[in-house]
C-alpha positions as CSV (number, residue, x, y, z in Angstrom):
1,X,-6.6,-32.7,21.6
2,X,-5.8,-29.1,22.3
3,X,-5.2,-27.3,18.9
4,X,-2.1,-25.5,18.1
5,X,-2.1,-21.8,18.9
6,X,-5.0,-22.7,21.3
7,X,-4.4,-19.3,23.2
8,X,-5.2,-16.9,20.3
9,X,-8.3,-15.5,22.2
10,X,-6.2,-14.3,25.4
11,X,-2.9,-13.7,23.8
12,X,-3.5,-11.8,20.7
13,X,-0.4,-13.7,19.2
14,X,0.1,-11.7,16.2
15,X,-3.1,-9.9,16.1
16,X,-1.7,-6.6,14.8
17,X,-0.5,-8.4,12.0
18,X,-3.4,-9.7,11.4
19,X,-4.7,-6.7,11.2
20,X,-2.7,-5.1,8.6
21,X,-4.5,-7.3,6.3
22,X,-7.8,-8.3,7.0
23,X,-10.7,-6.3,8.6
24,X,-12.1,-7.0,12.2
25,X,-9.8,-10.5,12.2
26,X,-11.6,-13.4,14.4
27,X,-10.4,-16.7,15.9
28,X,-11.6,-19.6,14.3
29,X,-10.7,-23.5,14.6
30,X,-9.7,-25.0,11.9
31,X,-10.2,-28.6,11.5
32,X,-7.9,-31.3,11.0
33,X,-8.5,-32.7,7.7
34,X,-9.3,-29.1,6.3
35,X,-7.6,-28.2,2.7
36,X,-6.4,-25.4,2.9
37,X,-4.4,-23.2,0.0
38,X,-1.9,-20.4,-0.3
39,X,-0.8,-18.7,-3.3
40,X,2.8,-17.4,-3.2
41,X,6.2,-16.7,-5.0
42,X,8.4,-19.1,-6.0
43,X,11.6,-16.4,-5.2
44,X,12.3,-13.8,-2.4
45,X,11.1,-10.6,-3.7
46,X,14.0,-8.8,-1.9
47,X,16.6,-10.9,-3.3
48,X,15.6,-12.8,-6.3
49,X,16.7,-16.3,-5.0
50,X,14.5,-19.4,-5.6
51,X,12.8,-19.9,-2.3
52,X,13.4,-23.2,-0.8
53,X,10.7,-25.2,-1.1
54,X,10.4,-26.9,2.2
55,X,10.0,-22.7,3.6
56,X,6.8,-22.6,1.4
57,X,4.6,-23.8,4.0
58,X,5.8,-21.4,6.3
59,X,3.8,-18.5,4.7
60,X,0.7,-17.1,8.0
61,X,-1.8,-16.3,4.6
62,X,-4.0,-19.1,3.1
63,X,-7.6,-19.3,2.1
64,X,-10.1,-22.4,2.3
65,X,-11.5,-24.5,-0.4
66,X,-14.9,-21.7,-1.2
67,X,-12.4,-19.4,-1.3
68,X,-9.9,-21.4,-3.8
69,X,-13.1,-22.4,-6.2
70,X,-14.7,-18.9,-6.7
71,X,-10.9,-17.7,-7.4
72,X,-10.7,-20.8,-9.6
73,X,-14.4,-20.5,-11.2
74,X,-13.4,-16.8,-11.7
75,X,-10.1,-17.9,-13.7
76,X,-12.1,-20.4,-16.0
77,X,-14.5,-17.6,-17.3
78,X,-12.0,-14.8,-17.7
79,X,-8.8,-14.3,-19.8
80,X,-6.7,-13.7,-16.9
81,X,-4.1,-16.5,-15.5
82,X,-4.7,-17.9,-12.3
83,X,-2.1,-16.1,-9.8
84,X,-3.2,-12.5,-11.2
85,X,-6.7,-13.7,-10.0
86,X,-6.1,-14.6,-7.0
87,X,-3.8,-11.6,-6.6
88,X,-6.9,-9.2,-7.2
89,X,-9.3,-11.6,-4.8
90,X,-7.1,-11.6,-2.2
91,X,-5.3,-8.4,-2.5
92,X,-1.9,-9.4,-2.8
93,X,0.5,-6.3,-3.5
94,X,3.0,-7.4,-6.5
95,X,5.8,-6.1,-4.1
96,X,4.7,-9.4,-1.5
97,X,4.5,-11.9,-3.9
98,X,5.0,-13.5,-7.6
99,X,1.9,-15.2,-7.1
100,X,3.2,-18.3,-9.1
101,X,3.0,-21.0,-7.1
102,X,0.0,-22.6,-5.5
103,X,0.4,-24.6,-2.2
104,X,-2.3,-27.6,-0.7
105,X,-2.2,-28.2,2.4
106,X,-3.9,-30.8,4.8
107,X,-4.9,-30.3,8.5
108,X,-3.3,-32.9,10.3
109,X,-4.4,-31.3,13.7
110,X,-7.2,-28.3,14.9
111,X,-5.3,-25.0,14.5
112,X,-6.6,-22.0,15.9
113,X,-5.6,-19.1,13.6
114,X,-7.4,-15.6,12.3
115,X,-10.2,-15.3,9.9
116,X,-11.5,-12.1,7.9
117,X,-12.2,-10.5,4.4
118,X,-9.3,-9.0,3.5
119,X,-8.3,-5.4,4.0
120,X,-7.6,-2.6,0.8
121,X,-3.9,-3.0,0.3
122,X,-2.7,0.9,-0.6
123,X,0.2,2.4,-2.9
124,X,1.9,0.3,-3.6
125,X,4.5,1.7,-6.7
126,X,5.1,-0.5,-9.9
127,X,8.0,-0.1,-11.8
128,X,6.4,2.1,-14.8
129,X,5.9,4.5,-11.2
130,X,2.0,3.7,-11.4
131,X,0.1,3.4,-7.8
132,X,-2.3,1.0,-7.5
133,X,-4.9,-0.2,-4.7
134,X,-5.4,-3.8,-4.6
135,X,-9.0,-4.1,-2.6
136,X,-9.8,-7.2,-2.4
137,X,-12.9,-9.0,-3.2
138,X,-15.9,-9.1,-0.4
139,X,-16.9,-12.8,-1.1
140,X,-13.4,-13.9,-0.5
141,X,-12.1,-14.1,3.6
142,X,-8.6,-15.1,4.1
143,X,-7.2,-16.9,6.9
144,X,-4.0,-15.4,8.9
145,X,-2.1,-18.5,10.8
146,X,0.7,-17.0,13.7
147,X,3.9,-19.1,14.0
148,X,4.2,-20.5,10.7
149,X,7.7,-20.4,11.1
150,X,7.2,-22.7,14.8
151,X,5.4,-25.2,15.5
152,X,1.6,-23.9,13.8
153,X,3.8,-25.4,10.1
154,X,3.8,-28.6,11.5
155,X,-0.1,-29.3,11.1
156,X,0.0,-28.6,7.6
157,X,0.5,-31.7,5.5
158,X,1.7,-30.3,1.7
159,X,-0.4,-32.1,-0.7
160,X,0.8,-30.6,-3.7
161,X,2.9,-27.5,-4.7
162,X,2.1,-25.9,-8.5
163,X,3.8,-23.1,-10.6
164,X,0.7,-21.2,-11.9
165,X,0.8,-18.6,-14.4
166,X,0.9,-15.0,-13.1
167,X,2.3,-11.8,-13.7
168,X,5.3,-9.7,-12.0
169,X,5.3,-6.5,-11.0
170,X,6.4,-5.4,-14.5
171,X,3.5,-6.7,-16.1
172,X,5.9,-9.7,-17.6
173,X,4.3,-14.0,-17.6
174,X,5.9,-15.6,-14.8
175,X,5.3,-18.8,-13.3
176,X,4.0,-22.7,-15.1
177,X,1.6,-23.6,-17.5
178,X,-1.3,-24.5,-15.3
179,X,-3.5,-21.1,-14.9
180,X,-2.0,-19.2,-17.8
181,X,-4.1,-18.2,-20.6
């Protein structure tokens, strides 16, 4: 079975993108079957509405299962809650995201999509007019999928959709019970 975006090699298909947030991005195949997991906010940053859940899914970023249990592992032995964690491994700006939900997500077909260790994420400008650099951490690669909003959301099977503790960008608890310390 050919798997969706089976042309990333020749057509690039949102390779700049990509780019933008992972270093030296490289097609892989992922499997059906594969968990996968994305971290994201349960509201649009720009507006402040309650996403609708069945848009979720439509999010290009995840990681894989290594990626979810060092975040996770990393979570247990500190005193940090979950989505800041995975905020700081993955270098999520606070700007992007709430970080207070948690998506799983099955394969239910081979997708071709991007693979890398993410790239620093620079300047971006908290309330209290602090800058900060979110880097990222080396051990951690993050998977970019094009046209999540087409046909690439329609191999991922939602297993299960979490509010996690986290933090906004004003420093405030956001998010469920599950990850917060």
């Amino acid at each position: 079975m050919t798997p969706v975006n089976f042309d990333l090699n020749s057509s690039k298909l949102e390779f700049n993108r990509a780019a933008m947030g992972m270093k030296n991005p490289r097609v892989v195949v992922l499997s059906q079957g594969e968990v996968l997991y994305r971290f994201c906010s349960s509201r649009d940053g720009r507006t402040g509405k309650a996403v609708d859940p069945s848009k979720l899914v439509q999010g290009a970023w995840w990681i894989d299962q290594a990626a979810f249990e060092r975040i996770y592992e990393t979570y247990r032995a500190n005193s940090l809650n979950l989505g800041t964690i995975a905020r700081s491994a993955a270098a999520v700006q606070w700007t992007w995201s709430d970080m207070d939900l948690l998506l799983m997500a099955k394969l239910t077909s081979d997708v071709q999509a991007y693979r890398g260790q993410g790239s620093a994420q620079y300047r971006d400008v908290l309330p209290n007019g602090m800058t900060v650099t979110l880097k990222g951490w080396p051990e951690i690669e993050q998977i970019y999928v094009p046209n999540m909003r087409g046909d690439a959301a329609l191999a991922f099977k939602v297993l299960r959709t979490v509010a996690i503790g986290s933090t906004d960008k004003f420093g405030n608890a956001v998010g469920g019970v599950f990850g917060s310390k």
